[in-house]
VONUMAR-960752 format. One record per residue (C-alpha): x, y, z. Coordinates in nm, 4 decimals. Layout:
BEGIN
PT         X         Y         Z
PT         X         Y         Z
...
END
This chain:
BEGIN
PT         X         Y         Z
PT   -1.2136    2.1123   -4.0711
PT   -1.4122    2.0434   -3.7466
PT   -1.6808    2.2422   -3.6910
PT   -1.8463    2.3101   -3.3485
PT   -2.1668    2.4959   -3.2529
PT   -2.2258    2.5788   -2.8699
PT   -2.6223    2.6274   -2.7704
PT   -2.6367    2.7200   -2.3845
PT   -2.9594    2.5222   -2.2394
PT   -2.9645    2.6142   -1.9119
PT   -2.7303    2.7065   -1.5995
PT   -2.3973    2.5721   -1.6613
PT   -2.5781    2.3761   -1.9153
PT   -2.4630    2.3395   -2.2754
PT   -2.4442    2.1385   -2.5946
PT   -2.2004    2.1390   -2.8337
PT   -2.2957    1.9664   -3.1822
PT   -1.9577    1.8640   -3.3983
PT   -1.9475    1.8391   -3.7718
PT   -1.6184    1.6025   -3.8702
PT   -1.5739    1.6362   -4.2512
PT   -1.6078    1.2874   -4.4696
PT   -1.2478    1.2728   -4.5164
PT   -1.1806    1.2282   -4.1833
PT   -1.4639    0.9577   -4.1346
PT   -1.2977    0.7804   -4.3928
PT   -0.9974    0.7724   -4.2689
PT   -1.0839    0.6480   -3.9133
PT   -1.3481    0.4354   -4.1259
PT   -1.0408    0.2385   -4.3459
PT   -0.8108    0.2050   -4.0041
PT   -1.1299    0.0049   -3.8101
PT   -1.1870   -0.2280   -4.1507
PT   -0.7904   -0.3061   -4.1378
PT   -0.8379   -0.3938   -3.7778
PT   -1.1434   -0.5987   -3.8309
PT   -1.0307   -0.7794   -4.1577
PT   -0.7125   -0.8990   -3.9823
PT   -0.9229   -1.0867   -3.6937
PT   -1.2378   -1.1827   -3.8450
PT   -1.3020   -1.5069   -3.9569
PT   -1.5955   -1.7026   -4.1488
PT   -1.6177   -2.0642   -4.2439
PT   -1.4432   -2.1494   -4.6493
PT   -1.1855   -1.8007   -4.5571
PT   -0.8393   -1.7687   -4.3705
PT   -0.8029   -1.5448   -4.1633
PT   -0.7540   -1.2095   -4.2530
PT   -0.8101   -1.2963   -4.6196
PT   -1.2236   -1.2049   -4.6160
PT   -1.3284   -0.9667   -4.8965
PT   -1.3994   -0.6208   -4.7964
PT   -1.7171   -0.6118   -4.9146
PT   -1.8182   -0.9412   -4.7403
PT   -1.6568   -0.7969   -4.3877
PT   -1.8882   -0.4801   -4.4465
PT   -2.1547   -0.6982   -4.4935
PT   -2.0944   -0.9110   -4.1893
PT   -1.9799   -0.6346   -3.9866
PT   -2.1721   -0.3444   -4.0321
PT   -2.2950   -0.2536   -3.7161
PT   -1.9733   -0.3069   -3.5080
PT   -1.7758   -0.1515   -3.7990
PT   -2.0023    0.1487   -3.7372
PT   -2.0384    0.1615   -3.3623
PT   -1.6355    0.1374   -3.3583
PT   -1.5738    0.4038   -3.5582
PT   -1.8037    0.6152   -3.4087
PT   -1.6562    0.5914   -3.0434
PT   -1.2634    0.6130   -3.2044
PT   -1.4021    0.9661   -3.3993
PT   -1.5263    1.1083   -3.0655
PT   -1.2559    1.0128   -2.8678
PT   -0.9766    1.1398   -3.1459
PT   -1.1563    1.4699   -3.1404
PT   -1.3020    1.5325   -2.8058
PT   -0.9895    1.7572   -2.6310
PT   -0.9991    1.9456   -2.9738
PT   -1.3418    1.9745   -2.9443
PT   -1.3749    2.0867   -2.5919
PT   -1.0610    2.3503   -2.6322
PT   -1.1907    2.4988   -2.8862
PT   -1.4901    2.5572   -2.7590
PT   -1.3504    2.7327   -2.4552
PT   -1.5907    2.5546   -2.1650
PT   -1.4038    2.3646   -1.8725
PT   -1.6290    2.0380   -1.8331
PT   -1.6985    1.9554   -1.4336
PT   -1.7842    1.6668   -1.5149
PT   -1.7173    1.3802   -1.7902
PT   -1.9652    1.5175   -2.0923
PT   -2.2431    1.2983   -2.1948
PT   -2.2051    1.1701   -2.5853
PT   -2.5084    1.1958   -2.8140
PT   -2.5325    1.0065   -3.1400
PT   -2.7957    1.1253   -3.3812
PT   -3.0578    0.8656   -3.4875
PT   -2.9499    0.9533   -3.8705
PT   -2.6242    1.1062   -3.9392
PT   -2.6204    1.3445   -4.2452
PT   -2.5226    1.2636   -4.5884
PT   -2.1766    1.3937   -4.5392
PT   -1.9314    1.3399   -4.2480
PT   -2.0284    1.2701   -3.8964
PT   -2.2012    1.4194   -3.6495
PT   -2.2290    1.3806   -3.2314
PT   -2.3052    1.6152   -2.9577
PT   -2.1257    1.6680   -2.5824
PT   -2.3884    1.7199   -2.3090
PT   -2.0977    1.9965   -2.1162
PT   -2.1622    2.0314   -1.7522
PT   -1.9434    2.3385   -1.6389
PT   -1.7941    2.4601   -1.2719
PT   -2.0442    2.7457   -1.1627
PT   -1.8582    3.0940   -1.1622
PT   -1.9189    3.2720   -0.8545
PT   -1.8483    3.6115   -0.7262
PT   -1.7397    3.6149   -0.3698
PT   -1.9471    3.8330   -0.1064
PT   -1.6814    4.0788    0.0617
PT   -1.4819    3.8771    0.3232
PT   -1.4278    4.1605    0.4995
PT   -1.7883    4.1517    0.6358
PT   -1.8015    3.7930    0.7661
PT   -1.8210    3.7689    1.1024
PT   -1.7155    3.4290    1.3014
PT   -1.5212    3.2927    1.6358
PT   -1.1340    3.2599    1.5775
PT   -1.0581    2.9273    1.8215
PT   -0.7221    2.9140    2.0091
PT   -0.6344    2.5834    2.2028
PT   -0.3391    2.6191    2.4223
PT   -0.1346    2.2923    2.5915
PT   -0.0352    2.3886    2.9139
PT    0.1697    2.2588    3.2530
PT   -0.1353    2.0609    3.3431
PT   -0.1562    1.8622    3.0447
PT    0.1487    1.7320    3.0988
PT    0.1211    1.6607    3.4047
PT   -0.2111    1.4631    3.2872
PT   -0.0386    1.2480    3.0473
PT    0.2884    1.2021    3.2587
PT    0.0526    1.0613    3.5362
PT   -0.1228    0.8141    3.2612
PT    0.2214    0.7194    3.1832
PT    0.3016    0.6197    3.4754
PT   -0.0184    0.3789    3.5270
PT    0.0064    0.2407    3.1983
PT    0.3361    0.1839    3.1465
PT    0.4586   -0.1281    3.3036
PT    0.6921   -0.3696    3.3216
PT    0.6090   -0.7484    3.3330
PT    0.8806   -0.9911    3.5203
PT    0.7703   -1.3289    3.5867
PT    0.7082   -1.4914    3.8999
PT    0.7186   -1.8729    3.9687
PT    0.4398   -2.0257    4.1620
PT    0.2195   -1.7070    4.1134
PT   -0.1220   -1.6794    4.1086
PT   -0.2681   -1.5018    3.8563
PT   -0.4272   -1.1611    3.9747
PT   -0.5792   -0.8546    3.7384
PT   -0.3271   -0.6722    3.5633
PT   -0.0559   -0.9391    3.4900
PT    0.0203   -1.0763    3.1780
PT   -0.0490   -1.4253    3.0695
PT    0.1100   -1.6338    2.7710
PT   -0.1266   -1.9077    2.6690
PT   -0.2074   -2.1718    2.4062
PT   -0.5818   -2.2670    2.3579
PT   -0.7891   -2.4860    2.1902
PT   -1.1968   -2.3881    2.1407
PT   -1.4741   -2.6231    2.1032
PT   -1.8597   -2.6127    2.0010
PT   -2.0366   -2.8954    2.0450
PT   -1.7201   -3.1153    2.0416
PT   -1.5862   -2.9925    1.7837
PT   -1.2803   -2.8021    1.7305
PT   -1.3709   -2.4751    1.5566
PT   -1.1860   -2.2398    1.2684
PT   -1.0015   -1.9483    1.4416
PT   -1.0406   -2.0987    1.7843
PT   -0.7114   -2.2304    1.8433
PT   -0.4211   -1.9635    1.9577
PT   -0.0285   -2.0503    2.0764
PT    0.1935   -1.8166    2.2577
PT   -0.0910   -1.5602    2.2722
PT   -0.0350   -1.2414    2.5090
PT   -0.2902   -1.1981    2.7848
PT   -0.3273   -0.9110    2.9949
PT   -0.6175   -0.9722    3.2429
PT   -0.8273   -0.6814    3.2798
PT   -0.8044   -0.5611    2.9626
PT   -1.1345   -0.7715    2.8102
PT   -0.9692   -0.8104    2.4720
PT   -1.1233   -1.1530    2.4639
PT   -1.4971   -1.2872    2.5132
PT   -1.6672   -1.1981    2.8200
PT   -1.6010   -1.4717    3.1277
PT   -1.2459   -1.6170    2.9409
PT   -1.0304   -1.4004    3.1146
PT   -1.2218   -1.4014    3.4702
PT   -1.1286   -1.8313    3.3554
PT   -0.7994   -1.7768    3.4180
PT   -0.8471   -1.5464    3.7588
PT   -0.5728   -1.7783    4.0201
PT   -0.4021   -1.9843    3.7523
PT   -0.0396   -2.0366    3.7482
PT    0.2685   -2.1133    3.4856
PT    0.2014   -2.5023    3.3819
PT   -0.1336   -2.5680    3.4816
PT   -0.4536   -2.6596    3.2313
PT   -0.7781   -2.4741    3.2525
PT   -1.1138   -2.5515    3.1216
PT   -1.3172   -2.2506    3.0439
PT   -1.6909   -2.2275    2.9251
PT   -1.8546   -1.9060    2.7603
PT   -2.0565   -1.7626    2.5244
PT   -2.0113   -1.5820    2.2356
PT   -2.2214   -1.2817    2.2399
PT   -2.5211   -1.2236    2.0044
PT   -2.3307   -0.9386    1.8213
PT   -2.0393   -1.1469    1.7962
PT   -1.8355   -1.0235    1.4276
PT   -1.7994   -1.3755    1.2987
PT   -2.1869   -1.4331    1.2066
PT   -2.1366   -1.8318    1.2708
PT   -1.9659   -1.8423    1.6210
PT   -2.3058   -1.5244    1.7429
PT   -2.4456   -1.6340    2.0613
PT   -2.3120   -2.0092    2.0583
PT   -2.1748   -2.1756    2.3950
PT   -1.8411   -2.2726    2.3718
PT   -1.5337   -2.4795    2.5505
PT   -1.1816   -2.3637    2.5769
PT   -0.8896   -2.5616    2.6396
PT   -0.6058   -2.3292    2.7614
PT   -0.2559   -2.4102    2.9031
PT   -0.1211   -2.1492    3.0816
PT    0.2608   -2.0734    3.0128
PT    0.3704   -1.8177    3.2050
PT    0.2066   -1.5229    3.4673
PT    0.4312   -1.2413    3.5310
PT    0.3021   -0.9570    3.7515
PT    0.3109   -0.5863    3.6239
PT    0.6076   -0.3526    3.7829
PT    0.5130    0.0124    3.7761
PT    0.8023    0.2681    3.7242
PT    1.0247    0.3906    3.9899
PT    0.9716    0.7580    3.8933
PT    0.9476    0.9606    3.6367
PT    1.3183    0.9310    3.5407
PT    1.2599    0.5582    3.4823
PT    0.9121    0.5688    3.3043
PT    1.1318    0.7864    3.0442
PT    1.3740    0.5149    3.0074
PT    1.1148    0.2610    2.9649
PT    0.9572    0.4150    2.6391
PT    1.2548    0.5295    2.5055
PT    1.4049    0.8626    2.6300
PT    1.7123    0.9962    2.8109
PT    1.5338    1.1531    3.1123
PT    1.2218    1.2794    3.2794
PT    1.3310    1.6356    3.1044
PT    1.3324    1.4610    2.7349
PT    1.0113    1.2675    2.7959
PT    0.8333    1.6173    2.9187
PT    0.9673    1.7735    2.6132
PT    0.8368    1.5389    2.4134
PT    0.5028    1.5723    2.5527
PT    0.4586    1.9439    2.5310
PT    0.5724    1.9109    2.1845
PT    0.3166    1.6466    2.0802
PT    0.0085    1.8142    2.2953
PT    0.1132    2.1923    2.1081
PT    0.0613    2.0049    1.8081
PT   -0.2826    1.8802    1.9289
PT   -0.3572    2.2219    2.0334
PT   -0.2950    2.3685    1.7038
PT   -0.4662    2.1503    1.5479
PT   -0.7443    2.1606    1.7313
PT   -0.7786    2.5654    1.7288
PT   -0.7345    2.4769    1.3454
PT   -1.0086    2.2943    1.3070
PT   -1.2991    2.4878    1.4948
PT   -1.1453    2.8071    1.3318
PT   -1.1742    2.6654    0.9836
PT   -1.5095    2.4592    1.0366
PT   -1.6479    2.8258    1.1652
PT   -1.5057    3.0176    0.8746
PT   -1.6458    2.7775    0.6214
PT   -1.9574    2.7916    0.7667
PT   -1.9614    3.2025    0.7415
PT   -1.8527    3.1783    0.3812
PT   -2.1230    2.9085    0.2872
PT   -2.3581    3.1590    0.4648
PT   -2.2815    3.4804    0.2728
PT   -2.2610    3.3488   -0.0498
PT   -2.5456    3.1843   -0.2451
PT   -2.4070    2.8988   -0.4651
PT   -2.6589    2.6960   -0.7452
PT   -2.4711    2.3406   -0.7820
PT   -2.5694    2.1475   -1.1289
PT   -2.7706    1.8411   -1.0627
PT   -2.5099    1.6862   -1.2695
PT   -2.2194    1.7380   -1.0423
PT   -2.4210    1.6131   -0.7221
PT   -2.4963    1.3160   -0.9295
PT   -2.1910    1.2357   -0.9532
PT   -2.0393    1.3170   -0.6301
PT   -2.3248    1.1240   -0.5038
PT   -2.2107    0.8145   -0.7058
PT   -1.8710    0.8506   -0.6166
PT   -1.9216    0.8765   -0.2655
PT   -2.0992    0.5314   -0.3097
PT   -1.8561    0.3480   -0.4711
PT   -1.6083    0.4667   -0.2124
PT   -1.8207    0.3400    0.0545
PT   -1.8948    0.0228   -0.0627
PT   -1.5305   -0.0286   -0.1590
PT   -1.4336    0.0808    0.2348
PT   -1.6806   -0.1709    0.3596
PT   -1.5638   -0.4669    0.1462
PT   -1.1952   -0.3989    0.2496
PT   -1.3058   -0.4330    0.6123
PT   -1.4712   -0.7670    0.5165
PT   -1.8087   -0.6279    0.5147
PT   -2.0456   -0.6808    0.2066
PT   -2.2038   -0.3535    0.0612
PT   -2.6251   -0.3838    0.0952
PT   -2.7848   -0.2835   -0.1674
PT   -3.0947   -0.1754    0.0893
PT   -2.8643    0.0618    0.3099
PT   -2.7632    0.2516   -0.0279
PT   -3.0931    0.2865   -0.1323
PT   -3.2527    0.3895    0.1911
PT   -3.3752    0.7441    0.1525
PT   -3.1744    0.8858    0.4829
PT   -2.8784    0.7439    0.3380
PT   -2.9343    0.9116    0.0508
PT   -3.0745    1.2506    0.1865
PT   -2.7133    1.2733    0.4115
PT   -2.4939    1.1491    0.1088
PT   -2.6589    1.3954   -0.1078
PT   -2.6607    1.6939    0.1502
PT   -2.2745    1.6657    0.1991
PT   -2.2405    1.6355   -0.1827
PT   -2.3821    1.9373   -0.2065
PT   -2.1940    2.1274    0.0906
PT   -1.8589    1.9545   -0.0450
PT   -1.9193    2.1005   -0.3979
PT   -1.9618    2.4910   -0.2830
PT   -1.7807    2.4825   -0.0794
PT   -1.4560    2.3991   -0.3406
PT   -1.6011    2.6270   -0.5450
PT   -1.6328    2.9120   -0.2600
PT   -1.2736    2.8526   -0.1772
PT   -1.1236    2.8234   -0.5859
PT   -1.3023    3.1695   -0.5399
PT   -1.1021    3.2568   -0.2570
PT   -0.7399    3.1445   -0.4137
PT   -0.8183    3.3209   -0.7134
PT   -0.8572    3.6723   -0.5055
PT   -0.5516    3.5978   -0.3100
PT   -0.2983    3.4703   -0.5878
PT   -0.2727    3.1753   -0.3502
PT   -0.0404    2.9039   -0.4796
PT    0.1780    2.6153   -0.3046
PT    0.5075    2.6276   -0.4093
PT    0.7846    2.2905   -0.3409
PT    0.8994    2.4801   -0.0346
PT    0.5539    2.4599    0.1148
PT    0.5778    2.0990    0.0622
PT    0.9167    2.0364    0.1963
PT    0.8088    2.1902    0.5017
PT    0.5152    1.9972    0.5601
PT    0.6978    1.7265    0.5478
PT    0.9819    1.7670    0.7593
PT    0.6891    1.8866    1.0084
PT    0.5536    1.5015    0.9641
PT    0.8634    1.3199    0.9777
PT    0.8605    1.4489    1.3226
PT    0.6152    1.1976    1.4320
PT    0.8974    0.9192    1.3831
PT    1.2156    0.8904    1.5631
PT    1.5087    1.1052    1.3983
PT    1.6754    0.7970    1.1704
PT    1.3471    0.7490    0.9695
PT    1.2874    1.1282    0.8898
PT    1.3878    1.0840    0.5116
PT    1.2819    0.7263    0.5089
PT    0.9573    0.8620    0.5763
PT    0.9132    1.2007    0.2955
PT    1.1212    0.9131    0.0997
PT    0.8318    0.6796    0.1561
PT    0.5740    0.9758    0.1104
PT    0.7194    1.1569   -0.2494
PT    0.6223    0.7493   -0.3840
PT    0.2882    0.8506   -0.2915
PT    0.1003    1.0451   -0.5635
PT   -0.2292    1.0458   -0.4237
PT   -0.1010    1.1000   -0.0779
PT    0.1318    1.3604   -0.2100
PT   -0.1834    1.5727   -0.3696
PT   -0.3799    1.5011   -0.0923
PT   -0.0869    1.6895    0.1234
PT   -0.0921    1.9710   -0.1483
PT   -0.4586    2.0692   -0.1271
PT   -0.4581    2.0340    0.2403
PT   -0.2190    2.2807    0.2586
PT   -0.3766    2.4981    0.0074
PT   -0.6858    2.5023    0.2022
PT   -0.4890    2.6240    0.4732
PT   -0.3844    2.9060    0.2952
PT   -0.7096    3.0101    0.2326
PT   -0.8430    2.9286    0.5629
PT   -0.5816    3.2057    0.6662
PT   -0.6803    3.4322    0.4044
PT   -1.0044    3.4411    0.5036
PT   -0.9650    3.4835    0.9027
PT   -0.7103    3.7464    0.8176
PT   -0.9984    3.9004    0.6248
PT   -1.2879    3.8550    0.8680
PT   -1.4152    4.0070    1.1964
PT   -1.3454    3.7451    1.4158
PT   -1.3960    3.7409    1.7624
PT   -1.0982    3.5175    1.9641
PT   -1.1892    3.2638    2.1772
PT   -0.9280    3.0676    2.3784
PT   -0.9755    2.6864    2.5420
PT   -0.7571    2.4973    2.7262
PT   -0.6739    2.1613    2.5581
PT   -0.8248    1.9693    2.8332
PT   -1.1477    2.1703    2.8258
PT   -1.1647    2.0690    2.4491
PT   -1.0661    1.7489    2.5136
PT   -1.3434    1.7092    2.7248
PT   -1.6167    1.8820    2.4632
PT   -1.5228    1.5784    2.2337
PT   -1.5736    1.3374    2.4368
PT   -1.8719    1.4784    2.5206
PT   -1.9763    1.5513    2.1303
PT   -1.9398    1.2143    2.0798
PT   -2.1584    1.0921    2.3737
PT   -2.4242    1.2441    2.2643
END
């Protein structure tokens, strides 16, 4: 029988030292030999056909190390259940320098989830946000609309002006020599929009269908592609076709341009969207205030353990982000100490704060159930047009990840309302341009 002993050495802190009995060591012991005897080979033996004593001899240390890791991992969920701690972390595995004369012997390192008993939410005190969509902002966007949604028809013998759309093929040069990625057929060109290098499109300013164009710029210093960064270049470019941009004829016909009945069904659509924005928004400053209360009243000591980790996590996911963009991860930036100080300081906000609110679904009973789920859903599919609504929760119920992302989202939100329900709040209600306008400016400064 497996024996355990638990010795608490700090905060959350423990080690538990196991005891397997000899027969078991054997056992696991024999099964690694068979394994090894069947693979190993040595010169004047066939395979598989070594003596045991000779593999033993030959073998020792892997033999050893082998069983050692198969013992602990056959016995670690026993272990850990029966010892009645709930790791936060994978536990560290400790080998003793000399194992005793009988059996085997190893000790867990057990990191556990701080318990924490919540501060009365009754007593917090925070703003409860309310953003509300209004006539106005419809108006807004139907105006935008009706400036940025254009047709194009073509005109023969035009002359190019800002705002129509060009169709070109080009052909870049540095130094006389054709470069990679400067060559483009067919291409879409909207002048006025700078989508490409500063000067190319003013280069085309007064061209019409047919005619060739030689265009000189320079790439700028902060140019993406590293070898092209601040070189002059040459551009070939035969223009295909200009067609001029043809503004709606009202409101009725900006509708049918992006794909609804009427003016009425456009509008609709618009409130709808923008009183989803709005809630959203109202959302989000309500729940980033009521976090901040509950971090406030309640004092939460995170083991450096879990930080680590979070810490290293964070990393990985970082440098995995940057290399998907095409970006190589510097080992510098990861090691500079304000990099460090911010990962570290939302590690640690991250961490109570899941604790704080486990705290706060365990005093509420709060659960999601399928129907939560279903409705979340449906409330997504929303964002597509009506045929791909179960293509879409189709598409989403493949998801795992996505799926349990969904879940805990939604579980937050439950205790988000939990605790507002809870909490003196005082109600404060923006319009959704006015908040609009406070991110914009947020992100200005």
């Amino acid at each position: 029988m497996i024996q355990t002993e638990v010795k608490t050495t700090g905060k959350n802190e423990h080690l538990v030292h196991v005891h397997v009995p000899q027969g078991d060591y054997d056992a696991v012991y024999a099964e690694q030999l068979h394994k090894l005897a069947a693979k190993a080979k040595l010169p004047g033996f066939r395979q598989g056909k070594m003596p045991r004593g000779l593999i033993e001899q030959q073998y020792s240390g892997q033999l050893l190390e082998e069983t050692a890791s198969e013992l602990v991992q056959r016995h670690y969920a026993e272990v850990i259940e029966s010892t009645g701690l709930k790791p936060a972390v994978q536990p560290e595995i400790e080998l003793p320098a000399v194992q005793p004369g009988s059996g085997f012997a190893f000790t867990l390192k057990v990191t556990t989830w701080p318990e924490v008993k919540l501060k009365d939410l009754g007593k917090l005190q925070f703003t409860e946000t309310v953003v509300e969509a209004g006539d106005a902002d419809v108006e807004a966007v139907v105006e935008r609309l009706m400036t940025s949604q254009v047709r194009y028809e073509s005109a023969e013998g035009r002359a190019a002006e800002q705002g129509d759309r060009l169709e070109i093929d080009f052909v870049g040069y540095i130094d006389g020599e054709a470069f990679e990625g400067g060559k483009g057929e067919n291409v879409a060109l909207v002048l006025g929009e700078g989508r490409f290098i500063p000067g190319f499109e003013d280069g085309l300013m007064g061209a019409k269908s047919g005619e060739t164009r030689e265009i000189g710029v320079t790439f700028p210093t902060d140019y993406q592609a590293a070898n092209l960064a601040g070189k002059a270049a040459r551009f070939e470019v035969v223009v295909r076709t200009v067609a001029r941009s043809v503004p709606p004829k009202d409101q009725d016909d900006l509708a049918t341009l992006v794909g609804f009945a009427d003016a009425a069904a456009l509008r609709a659509d618009i409130r709808q969207r923008l009183q989803k924005e709005a809630s959203d928004a109202g959302y989000s400053e309500t729940r980033q205030a009521a976090l901040n209360a509950l971090l406030d009243a309640n004092e939460v000591e995170i083991p450096e353990a879990l930080v680590r980790e979070d810490v290293r996590q964070t990393t990985l996911r970082v440098a995995q982000n940057m290399r998907q963009q095409g970006m190589q991860p510097d080992k510098e930036m990861f090691e500079d100490p304000e990099f460090r100080k911010e990962v570290r300081g939302r590690a640690e906000r991250g961490l109570k704060l899941s604790i704080l609110l486990q705290g706060v679904r365990t005093e509420a009973g709060i659960e999601v159930v399928e129907d939560d789920v279903e409705a979340e859903l449906d409330a997504q599919a929303k964002q597509y047009p009506d045929e791909q609504h179960e293509e879409f929760k189709r598409w989403m119920r493949g998801q795992p990840e996505r799926m349990q992302e969904l879940a805990d989202q939604l579980l937050e939100r439950k205790c988000i309302a939990y605790i507002v329900n809870k909490a003196k709040t005082r109600k404060q209600a923006k319009g959704l341009s006015d908040w609009q306008a406070e991110q914009e400016q947020g992100q200005e400064n």
